[in-house]
ChimeraX commands (.cxc) that place a marker at each C-alpha (Angstrom):
marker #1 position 0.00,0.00,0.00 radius 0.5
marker #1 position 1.46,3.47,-1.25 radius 0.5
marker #1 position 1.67,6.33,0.71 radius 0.5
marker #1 position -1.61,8.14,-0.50 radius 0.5
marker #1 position -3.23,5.25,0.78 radius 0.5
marker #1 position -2.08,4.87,4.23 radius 0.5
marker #1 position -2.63,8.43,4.42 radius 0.5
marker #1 position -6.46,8.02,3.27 radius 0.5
marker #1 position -6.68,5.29,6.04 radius 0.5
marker #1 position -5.42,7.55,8.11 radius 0.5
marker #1 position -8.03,9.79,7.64 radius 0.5
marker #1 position -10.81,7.63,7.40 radius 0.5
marker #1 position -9.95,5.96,10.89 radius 0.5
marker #1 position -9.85,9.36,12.52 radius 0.5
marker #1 position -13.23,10.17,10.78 radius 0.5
marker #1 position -14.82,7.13,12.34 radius 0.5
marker #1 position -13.28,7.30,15.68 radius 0.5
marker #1 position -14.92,10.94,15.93 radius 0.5
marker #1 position -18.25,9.84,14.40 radius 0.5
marker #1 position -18.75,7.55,17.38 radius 0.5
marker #1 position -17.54,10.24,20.02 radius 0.5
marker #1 position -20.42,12.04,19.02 radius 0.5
marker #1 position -22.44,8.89,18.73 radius 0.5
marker #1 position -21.87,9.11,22.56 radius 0.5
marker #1 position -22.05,12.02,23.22 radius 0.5
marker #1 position -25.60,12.49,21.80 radius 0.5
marker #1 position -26.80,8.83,22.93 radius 0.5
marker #1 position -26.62,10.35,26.40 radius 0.5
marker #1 position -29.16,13.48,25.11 radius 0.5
marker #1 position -31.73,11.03,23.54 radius 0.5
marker #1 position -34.08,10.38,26.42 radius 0.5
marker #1 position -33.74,14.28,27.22 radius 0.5
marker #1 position -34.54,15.35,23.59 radius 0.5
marker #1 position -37.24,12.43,23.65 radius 0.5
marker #1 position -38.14,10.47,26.45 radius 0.5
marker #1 position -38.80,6.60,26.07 radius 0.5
marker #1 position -42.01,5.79,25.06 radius 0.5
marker #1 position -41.51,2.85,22.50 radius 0.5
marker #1 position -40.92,0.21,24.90 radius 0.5
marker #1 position -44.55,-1.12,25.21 radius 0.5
marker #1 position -45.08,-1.18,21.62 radius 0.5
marker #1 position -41.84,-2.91,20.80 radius 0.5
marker #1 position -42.26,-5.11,23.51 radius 0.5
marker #1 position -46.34,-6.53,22.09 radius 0.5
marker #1 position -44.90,-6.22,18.93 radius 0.5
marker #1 position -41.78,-8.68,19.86 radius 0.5
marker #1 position -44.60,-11.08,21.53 radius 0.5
marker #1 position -46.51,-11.20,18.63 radius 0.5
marker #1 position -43.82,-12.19,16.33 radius 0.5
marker #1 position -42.65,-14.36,18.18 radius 0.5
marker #1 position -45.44,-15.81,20.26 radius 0.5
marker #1 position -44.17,-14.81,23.37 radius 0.5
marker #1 position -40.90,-12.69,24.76 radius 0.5
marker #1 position -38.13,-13.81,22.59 radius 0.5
marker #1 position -36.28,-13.84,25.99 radius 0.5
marker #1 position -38.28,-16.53,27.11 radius 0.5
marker #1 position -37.97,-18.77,24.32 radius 0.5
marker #1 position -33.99,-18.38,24.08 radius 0.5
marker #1 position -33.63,-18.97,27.96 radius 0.5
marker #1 position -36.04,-21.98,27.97 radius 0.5
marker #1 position -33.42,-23.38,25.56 radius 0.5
marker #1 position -30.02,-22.30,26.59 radius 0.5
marker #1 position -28.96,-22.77,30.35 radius 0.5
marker #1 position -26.69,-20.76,32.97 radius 0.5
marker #1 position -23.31,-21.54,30.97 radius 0.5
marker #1 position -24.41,-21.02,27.50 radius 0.5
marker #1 position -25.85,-17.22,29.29 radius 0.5
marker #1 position -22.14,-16.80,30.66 radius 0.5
marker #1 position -20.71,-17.56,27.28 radius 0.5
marker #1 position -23.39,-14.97,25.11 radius 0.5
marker #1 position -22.40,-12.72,28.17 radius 0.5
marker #1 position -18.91,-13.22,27.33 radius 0.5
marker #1 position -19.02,-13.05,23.59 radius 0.5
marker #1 position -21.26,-9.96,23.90 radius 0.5
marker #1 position -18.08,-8.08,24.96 radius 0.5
marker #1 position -14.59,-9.45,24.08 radius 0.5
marker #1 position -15.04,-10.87,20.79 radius 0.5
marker #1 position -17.40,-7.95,20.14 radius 0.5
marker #1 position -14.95,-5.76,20.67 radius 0.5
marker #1 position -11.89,-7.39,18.66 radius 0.5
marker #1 position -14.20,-7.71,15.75 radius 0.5
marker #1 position -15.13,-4.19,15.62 radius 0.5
marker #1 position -11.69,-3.64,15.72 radius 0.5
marker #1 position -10.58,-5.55,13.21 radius 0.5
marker #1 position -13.56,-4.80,11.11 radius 0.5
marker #1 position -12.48,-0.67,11.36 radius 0.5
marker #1 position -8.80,-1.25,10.54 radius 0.5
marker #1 position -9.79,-3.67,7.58 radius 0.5
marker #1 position -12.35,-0.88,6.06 radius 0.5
marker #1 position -9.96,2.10,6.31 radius 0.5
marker #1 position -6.28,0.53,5.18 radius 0.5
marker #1 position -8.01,-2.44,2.56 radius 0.5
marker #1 position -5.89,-1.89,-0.77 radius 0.5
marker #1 position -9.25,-1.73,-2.27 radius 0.5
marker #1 position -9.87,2.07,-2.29 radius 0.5
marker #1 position -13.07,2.46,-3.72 radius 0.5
marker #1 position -14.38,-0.58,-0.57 radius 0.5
marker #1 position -12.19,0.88,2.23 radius 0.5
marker #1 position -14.10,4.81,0.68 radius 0.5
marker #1 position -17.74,2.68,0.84 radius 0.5
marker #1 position -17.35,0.68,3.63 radius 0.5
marker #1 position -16.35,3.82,5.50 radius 0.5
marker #1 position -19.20,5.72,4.64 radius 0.5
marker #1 position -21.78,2.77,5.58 radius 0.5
marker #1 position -20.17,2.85,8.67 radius 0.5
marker #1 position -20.05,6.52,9.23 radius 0.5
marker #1 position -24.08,6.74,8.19 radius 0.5
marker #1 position -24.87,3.13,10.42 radius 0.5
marker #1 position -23.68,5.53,13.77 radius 0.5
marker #1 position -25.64,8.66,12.09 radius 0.5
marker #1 position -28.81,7.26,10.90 radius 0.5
marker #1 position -29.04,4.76,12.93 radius 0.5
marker #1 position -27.64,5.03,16.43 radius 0.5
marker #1 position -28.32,8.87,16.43 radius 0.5
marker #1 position -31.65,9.72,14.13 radius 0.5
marker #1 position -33.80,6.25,14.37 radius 0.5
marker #1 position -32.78,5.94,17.90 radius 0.5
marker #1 position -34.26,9.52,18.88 radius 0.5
marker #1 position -37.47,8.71,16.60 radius 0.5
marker #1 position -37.87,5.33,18.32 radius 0.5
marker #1 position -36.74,6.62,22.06 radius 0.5
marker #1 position -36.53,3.12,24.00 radius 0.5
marker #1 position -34.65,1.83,27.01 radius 0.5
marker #1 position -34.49,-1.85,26.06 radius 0.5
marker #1 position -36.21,-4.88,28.21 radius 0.5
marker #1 position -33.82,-4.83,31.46 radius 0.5
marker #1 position -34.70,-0.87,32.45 radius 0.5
marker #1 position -38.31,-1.77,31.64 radius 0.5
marker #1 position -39.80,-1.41,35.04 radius 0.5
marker #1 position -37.43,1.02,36.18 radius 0.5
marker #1 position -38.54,3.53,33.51 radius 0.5
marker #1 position -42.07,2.58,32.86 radius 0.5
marker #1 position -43.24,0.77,36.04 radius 0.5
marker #1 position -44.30,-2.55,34.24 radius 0.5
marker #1 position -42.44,-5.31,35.31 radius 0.5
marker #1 position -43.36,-7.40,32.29 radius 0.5
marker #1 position -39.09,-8.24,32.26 radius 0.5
marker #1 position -39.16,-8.78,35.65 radius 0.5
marker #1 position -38.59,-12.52,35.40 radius 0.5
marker #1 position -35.66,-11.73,32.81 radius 0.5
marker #1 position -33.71,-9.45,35.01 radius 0.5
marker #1 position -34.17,-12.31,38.28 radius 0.5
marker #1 position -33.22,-15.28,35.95 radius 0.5
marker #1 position -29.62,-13.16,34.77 radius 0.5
marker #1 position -26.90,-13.73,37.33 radius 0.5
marker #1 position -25.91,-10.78,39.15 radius 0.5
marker #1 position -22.10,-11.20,38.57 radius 0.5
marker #1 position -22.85,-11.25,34.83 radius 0.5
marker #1 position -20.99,-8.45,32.77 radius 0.5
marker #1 position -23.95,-7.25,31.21 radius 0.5
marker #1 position -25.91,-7.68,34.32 radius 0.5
marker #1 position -22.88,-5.19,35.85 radius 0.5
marker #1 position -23.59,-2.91,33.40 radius 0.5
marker #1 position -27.06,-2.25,32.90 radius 0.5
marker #1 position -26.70,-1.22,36.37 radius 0.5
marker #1 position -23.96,1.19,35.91 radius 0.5
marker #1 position -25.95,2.71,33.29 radius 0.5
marker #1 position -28.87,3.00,35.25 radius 0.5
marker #1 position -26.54,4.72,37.98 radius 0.5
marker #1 position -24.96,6.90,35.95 radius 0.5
marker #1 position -28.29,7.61,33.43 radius 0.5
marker #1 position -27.92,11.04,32.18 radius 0.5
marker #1 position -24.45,12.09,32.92 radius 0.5
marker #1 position -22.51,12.41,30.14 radius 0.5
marker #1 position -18.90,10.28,29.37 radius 0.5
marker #1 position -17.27,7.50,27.38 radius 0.5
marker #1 position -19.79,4.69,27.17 radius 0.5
marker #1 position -22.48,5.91,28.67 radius 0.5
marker #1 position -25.74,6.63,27.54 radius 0.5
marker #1 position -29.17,3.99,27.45 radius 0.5
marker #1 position -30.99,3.44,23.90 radius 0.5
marker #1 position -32.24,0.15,22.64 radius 0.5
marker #1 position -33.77,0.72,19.01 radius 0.5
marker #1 position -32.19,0.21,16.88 radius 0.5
marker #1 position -29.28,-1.87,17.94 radius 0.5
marker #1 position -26.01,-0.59,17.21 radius 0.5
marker #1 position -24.16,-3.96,17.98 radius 0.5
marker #1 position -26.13,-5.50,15.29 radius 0.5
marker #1 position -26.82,-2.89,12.60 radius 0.5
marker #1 position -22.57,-3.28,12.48 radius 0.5
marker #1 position -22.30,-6.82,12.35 radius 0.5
marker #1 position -25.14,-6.80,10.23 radius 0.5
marker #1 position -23.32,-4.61,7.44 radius 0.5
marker #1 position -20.23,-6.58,8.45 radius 0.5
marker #1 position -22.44,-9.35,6.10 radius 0.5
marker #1 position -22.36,-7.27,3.98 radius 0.5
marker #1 position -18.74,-6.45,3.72 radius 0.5
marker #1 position -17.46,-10.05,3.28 radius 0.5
marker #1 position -20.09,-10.55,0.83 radius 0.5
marker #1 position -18.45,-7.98,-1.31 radius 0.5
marker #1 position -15.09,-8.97,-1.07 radius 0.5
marker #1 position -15.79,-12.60,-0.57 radius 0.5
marker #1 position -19.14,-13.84,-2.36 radius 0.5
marker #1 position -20.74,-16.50,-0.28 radius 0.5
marker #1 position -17.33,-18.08,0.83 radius 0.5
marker #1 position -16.54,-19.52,4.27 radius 0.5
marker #1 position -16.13,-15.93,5.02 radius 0.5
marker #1 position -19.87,-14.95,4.78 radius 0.5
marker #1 position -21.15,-17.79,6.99 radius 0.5
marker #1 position -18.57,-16.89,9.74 radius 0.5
marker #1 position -19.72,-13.66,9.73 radius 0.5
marker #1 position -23.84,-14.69,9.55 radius 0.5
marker #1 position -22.84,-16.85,12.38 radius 0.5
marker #1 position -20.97,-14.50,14.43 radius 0.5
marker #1 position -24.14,-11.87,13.70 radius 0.5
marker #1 position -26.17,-14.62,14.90 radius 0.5
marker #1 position -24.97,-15.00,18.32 radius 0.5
marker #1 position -24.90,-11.36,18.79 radius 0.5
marker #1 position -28.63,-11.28,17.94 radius 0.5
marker #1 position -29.59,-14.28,20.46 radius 0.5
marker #1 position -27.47,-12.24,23.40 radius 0.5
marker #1 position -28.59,-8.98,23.02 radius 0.5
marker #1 position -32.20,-10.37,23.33 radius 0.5
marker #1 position -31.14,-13.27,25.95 radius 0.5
marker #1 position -28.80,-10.77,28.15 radius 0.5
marker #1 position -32.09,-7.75,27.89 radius 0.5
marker #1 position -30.09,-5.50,26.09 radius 0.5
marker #1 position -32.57,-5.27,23.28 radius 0.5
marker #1 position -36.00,-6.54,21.92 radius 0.5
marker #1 position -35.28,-8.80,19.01 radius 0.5
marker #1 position -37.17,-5.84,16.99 radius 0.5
marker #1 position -34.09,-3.67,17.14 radius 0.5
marker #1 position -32.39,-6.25,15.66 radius 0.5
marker #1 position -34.58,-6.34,12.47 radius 0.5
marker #1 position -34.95,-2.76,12.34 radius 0.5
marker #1 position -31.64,-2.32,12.26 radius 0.5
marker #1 position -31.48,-4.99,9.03 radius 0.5
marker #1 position -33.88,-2.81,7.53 radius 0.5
marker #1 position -31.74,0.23,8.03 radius 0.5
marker #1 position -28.52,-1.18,7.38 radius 0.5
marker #1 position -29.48,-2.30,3.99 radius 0.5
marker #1 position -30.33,0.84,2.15 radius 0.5
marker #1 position -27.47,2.38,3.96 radius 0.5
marker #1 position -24.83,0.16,2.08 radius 0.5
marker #1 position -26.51,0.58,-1.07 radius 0.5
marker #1 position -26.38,3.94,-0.91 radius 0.5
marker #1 position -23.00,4.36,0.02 radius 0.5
marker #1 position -22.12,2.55,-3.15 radius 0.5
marker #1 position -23.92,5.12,-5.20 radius 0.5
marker #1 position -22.16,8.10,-3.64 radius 0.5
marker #1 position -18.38,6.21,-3.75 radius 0.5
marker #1 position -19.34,6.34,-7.67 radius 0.5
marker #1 position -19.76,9.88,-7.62 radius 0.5
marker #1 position -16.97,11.29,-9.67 radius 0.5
marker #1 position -14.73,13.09,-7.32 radius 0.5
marker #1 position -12.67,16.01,-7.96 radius 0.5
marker #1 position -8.98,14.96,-7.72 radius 0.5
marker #1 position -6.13,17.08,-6.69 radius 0.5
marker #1 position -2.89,15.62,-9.06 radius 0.5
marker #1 position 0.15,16.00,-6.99 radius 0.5
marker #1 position 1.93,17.04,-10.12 radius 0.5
marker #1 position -0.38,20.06,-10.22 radius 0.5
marker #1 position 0.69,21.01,-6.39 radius 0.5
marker #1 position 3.89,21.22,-7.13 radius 0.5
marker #1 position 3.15,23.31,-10.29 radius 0.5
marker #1 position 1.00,25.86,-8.43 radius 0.5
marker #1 position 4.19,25.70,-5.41 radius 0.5
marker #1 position 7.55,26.37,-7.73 radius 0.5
marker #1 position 5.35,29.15,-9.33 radius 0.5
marker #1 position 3.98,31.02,-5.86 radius 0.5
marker #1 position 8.05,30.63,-5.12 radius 0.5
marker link #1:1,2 radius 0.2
marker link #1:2,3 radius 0.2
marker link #1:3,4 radius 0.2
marker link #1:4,5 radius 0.2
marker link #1:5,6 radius 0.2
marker link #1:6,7 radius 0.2
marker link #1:7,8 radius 0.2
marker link #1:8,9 radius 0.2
marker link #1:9,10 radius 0.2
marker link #1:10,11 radius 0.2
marker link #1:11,12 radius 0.2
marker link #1:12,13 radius 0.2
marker link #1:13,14 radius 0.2
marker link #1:14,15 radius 0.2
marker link #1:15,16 radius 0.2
marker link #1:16,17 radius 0.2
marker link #1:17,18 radius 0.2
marker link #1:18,19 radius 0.2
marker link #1:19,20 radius 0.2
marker link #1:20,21 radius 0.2
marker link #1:21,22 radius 0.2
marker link #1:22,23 radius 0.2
marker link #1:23,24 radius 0.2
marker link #1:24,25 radius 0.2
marker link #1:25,26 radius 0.2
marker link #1:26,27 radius 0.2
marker link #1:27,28 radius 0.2
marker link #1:28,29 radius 0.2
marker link #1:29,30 radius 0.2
marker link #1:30,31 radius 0.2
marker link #1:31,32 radius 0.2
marker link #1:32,33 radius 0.2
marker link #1:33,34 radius 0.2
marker link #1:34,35 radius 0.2
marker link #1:35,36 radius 0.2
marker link #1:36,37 radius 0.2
marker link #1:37,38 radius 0.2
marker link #1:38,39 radius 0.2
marker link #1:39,40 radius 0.2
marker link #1:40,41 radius 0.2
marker link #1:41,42 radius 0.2
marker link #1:42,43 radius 0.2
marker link #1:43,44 radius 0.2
marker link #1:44,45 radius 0.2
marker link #1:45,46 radius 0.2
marker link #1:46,47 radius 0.2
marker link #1:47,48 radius 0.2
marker link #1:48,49 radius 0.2
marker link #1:49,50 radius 0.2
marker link #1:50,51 radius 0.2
marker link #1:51,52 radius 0.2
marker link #1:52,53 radius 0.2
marker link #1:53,54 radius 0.2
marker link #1:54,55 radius 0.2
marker link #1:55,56 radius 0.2
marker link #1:56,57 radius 0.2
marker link #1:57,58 radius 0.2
marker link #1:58,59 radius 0.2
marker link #1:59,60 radius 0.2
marker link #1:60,61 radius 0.2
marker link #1:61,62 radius 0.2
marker link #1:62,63 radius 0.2
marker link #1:63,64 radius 0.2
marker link #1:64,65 radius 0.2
marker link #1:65,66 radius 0.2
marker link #1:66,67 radius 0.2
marker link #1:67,68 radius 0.2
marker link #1:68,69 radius 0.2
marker link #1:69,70 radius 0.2
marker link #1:70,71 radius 0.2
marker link #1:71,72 radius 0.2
marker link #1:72,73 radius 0.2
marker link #1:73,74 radius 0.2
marker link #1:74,75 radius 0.2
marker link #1:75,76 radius 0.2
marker link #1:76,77 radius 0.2
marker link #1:77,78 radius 0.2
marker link #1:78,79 radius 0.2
marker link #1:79,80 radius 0.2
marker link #1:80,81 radius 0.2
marker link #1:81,82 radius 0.2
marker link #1:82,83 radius 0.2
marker link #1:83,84 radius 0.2
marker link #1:84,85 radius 0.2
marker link #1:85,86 radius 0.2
marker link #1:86,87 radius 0.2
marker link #1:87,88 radius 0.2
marker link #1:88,89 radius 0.2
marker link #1:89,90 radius 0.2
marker link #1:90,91 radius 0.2
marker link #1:91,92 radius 0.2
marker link #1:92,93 radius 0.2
marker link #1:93,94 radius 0.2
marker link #1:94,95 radius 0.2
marker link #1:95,96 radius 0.2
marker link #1:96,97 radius 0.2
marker link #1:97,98 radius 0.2
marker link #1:98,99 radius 0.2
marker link #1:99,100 radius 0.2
marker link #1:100,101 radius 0.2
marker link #1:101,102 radius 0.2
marker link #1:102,103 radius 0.2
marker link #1:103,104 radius 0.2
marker link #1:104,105 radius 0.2
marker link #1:105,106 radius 0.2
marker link #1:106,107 radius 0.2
marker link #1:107,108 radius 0.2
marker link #1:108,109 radius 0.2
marker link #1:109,110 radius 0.2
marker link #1:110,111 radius 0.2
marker link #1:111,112 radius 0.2
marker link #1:112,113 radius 0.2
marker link #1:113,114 radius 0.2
marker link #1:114,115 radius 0.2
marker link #1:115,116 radius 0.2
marker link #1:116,117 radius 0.2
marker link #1:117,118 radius 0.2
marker link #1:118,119 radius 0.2
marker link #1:119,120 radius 0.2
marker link #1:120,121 radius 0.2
marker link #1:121,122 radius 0.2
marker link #1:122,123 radius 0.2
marker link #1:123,124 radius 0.2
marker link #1:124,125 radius 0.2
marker link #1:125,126 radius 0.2
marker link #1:126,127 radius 0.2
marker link #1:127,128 radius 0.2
marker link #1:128,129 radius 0.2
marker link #1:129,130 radius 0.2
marker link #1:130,131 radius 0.2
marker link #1:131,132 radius 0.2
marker link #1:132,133 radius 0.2
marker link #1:133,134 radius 0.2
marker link #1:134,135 radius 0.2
marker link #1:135,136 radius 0.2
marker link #1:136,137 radius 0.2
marker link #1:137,138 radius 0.2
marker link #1:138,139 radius 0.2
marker link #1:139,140 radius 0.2
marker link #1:140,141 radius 0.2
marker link #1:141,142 radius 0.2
marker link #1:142,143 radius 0.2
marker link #1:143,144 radius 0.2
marker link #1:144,145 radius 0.2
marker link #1:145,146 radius 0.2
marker link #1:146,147 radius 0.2
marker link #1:147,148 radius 0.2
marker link #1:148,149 radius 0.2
marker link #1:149,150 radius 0.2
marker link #1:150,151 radius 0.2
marker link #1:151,152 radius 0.2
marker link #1:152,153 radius 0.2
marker link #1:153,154 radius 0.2
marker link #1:154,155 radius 0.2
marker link #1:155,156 radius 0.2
marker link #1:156,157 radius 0.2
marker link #1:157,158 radius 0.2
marker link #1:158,159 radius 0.2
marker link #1:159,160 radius 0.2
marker link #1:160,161 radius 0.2
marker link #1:161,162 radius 0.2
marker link #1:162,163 radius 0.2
marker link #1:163,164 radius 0.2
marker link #1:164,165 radius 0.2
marker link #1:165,166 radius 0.2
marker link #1:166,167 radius 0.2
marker link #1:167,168 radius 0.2
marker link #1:168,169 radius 0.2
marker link #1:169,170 radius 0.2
marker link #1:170,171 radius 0.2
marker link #1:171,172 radius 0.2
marker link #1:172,173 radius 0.2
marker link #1:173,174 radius 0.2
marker link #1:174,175 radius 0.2
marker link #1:175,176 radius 0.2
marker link #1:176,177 radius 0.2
marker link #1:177,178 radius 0.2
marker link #1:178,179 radius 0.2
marker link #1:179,180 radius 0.2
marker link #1:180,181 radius 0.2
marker link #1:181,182 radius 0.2
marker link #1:182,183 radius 0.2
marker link #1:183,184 radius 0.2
marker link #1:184,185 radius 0.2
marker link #1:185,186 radius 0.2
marker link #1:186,187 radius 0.2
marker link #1:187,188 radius 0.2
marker link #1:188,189 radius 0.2
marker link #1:189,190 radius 0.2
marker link #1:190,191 radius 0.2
marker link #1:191,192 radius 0.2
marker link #1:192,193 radius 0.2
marker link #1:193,194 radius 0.2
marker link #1:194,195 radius 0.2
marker link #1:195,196 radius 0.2
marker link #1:196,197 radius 0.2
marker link #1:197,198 radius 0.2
marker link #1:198,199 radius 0.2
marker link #1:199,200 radius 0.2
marker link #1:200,201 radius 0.2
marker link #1:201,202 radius 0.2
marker link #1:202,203 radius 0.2
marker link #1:203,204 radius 0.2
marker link #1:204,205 radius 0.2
marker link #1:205,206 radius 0.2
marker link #1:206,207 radius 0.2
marker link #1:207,208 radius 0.2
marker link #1:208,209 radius 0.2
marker link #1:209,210 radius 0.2
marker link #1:210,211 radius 0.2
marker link #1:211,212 radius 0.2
marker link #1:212,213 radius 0.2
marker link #1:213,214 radius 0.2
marker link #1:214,215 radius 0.2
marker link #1:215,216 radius 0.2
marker link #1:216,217 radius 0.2
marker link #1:217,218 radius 0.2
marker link #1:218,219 radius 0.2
marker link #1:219,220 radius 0.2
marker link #1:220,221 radius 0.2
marker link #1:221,222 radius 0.2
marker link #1:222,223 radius 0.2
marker link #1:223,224 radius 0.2
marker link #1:224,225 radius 0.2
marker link #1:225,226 radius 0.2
marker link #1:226,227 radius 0.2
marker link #1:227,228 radius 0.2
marker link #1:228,229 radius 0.2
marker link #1:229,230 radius 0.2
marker link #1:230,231 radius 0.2
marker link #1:231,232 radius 0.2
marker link #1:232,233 radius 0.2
marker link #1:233,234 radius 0.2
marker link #1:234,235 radius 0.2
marker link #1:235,236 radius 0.2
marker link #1:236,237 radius 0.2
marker link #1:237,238 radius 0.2
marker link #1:238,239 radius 0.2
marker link #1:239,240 radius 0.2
marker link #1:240,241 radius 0.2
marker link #1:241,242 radius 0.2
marker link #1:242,243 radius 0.2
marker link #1:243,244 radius 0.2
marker link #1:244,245 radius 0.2
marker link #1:245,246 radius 0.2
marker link #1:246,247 radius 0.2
marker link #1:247,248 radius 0.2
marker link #1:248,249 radius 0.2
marker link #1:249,250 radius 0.2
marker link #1:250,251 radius 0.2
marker link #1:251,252 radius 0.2
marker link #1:252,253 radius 0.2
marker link #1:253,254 radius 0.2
marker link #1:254,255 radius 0.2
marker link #1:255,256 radius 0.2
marker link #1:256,257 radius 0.2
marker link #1:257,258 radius 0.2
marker link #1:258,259 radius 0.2
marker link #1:259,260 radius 0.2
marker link #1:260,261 radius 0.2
view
């Protein structure tokens, strides 16, 4: 990879890391812009897609370890991925990908985590009775083991609910973990076709669907709003990467230099 193109990595990965800083920063404002009112809805709505709380169902078939390893998984590999997934989209020797990819990305935390999130102002299924006074999830929060990361911190969150800093902030729909991994599948599927590649990645999306349902983060709802979102987005980054671009030639620079010398 040439110079130019570390540089445009460069770029791009500063670009991203201060799209989510204000991602956070205006997580924290949603419930004061909006307050939660969605949950109800997207709770019935879960129940009748399902049949019941998708909670339920995952939890009647997956016992205490399996919830310690989603709890697990939900975090560390999470985070790795994402990660990865950032550094591969800003420094791939594809340019006209790393440009796309980059753009998806940058509109996922715009459109998604700060726009749909404000429009569809929710806490998620753990902060349920705590916010609303229904303790529908009652049963969900008393099954979760206490020592659980994600039981740890829901409850930080809670604490430190409207104060703003680093990885704060409550907001359910859509989900952010999956709306990533979600155009993650869509990544590998244009760089890979439907290689091994793609079914990791489905698979990896899939257990980060069944936790953030199983652990209360999220309704599964979030999940397929978020596929609904994420969709569109990556199309229409495409479009705009196709845009023809003015382009500076360095030869031109150093024209428009010797002369103003």
């Amino acid at each position: 990879m040439n110079r130019a193109h570390l540089v445009e990595g460069a770029l791009f990965l500063v670009a991203l890391s201060l799209m989510m800083q204000v991602y956070m920063v205006l997580k924290v404002s949603i419930p004061a812009l909006i307050p939660f009112y969605a949950d109800p809805w997207l709770a019935d709505a879960d129940a009748l897609l399902f049949g019941k709380d998708p909670w339920r169902i995952t939890h009647a078939l997956l016992g205490e370890n399996a919830t310690r390893f989603l709890d697990m998984f939900y975090v560390t590999p999470c985070m790795v991925v994402t990660v990865g997934m950032t550094l591969w989209v800003c420094f791939s020797k594809d340019r006209a990908f790393s440009r796309r990819s980059t753009l998806a990305i940058m509109m996922c935390w715009f459109v998604i985590g700060i726009w749909a999130a404000l429009l569809l102002s929710s806490a998620g299924p753990v902060y349920m009775q705590h916010f609303y006074g229904d303790p529908r999830f009652a049963d969900l929060t008393a099954i979760l083991p206490p020592d659980l990361i994600a039981a740890r911190t829901q409850e930080y969150l809670l604490e430190s609910f409207g104060s703003p800093g680093f990885g704060k902030g409550i907001s359910a729909m859509p989900s952010m973990h999956n709306a990533l991994y979600l155009l993650l599948i869509w990544m590998v599927h244009d760089r890979f076709g439907n290689g091994w590649q793609l079914w990791i990645a489905i698979a990896f999306e899939g257990l980060v669907f069944v936790a953030s349902v199983h652990l209360g983060w999220h309704y599964a709802l979030d999940a397929i709003v978020a596929l609904v979102l994420v969709v569109p987005i990556w199309h229409i980054a495409g479009r705009i990467e196709k845009l023809p671009m003015p382009a500076l030639r360095v030869s031109t620079i150093r024209a428009g230099a010797r002369a103003a010398t």
